[in-house]
N, C-alpha and C positions, 0 to 999 in steps of 0.2 A: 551568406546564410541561405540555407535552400527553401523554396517558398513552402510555405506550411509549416516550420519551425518555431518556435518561440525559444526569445532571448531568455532565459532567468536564469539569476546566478545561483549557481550550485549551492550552496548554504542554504537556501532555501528548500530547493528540489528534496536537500536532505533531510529538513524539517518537514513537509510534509508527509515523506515516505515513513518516517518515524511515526508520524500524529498515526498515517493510517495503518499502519503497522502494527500500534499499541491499540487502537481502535477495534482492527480483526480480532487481535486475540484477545481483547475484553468479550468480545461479541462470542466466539469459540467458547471461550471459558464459560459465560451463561449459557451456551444452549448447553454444551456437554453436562453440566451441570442439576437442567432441565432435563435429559435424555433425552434432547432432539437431534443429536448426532448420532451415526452407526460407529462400533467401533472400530473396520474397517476406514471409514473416513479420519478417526481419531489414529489409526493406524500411521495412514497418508502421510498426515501432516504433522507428525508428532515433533519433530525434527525443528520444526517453524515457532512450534510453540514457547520462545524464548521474546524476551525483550528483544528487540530492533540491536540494539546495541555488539547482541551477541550473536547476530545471523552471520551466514557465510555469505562474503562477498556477493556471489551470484544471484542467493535470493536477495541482499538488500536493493539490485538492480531490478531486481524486478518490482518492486516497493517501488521505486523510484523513477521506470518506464511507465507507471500508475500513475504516479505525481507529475508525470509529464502532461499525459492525457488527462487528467485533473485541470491543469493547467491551462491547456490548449480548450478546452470545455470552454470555462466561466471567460477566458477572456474572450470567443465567441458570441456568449451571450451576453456579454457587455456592449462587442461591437455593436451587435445585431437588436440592442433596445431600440 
């Protein structure tokens, strides 16, 4: 394992790539909502705006390079109390 790595098992990476996944687009949906989004941005990202479920592979990797660094985060600041 290369140093800086964390072990965790996949089933999880993919629960929380999902948690923050459905999390964004709660957050998206109120501002658009709100009209604190441009519609250029609503543009952007219209694509994304699906359940986790129904992403294409690529972006669910990137949900899930999140959950990594998510990860690598808090167990830092666990080491480091």
């Amino acid at each position: 394992m290369k140093k800086g790595k964390i072990k965790v098992k996949s089933k999880k990476i993919e629960k929380l790539a999902e948690f923050d996944h459905n999390q964004w687009l709660s957050w998206v949906k109120s501002c658009k909502k709100k009209g604190f989004l441009s519609a250029d941005y609503i543009k952007k990202i219209g694509g994304f705006l699906i359940p986790y479920k129904k992403l294409p592979e690529c972006a669910k990797e990137k949900d899930r390079d999140f959950a990594r660094k998510e990860i690598a985060l808090i167990k830092n600041l666990i080491k480091n109390e």
